[in-house]
C-alpha positions in Angstrom: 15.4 220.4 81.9 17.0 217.6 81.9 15.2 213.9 81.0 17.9 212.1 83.4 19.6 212.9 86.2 23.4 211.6 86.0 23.2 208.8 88.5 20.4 207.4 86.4 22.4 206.8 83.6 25.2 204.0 83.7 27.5 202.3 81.1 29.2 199.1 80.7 31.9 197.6 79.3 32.8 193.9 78.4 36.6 192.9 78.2 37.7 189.3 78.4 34.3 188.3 79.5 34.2 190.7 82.6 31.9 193.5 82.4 32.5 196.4 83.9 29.5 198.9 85.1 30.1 202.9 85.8 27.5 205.9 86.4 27.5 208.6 84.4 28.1 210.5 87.6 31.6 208.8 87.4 32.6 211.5 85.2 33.0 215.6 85.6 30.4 217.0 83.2 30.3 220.8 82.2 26.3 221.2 82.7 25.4 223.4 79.5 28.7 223.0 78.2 29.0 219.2 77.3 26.3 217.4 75.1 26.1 214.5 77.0 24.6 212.5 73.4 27.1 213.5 71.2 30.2 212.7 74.2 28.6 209.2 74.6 28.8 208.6 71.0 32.2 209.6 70.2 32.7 207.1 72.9 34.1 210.0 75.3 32.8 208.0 78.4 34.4 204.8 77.2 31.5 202.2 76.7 31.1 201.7 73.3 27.7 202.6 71.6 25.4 200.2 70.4 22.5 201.5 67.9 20.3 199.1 66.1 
């Protein structure tokens, strides 16, 4: 089961100090097919990750 459902999870994006918000739900996922962690950090969805 999943821990999220796809409109819970959003991104953002800052580019010449206007940022930019999109869903998750934005995007056509593959359920079973696409690993939404490793898509996110190759930075498939387009916001760039951030670990600390």
């Amino acid at each position: 089961q999943d821990t999220f459902r796809k409109d819970q999870v959003w991104f953002c994006e800052k580019e010449n100090n206007v940022t930019e918000l999109f869903s998750l739900a934005d995007f056509k996922v593959r359920k079973g097919v696409d690993n939404l962690e490793s898509a996110y950090l190759s930075g498939r969805y387009g916001a760039v990750p951030y670990l600390k």
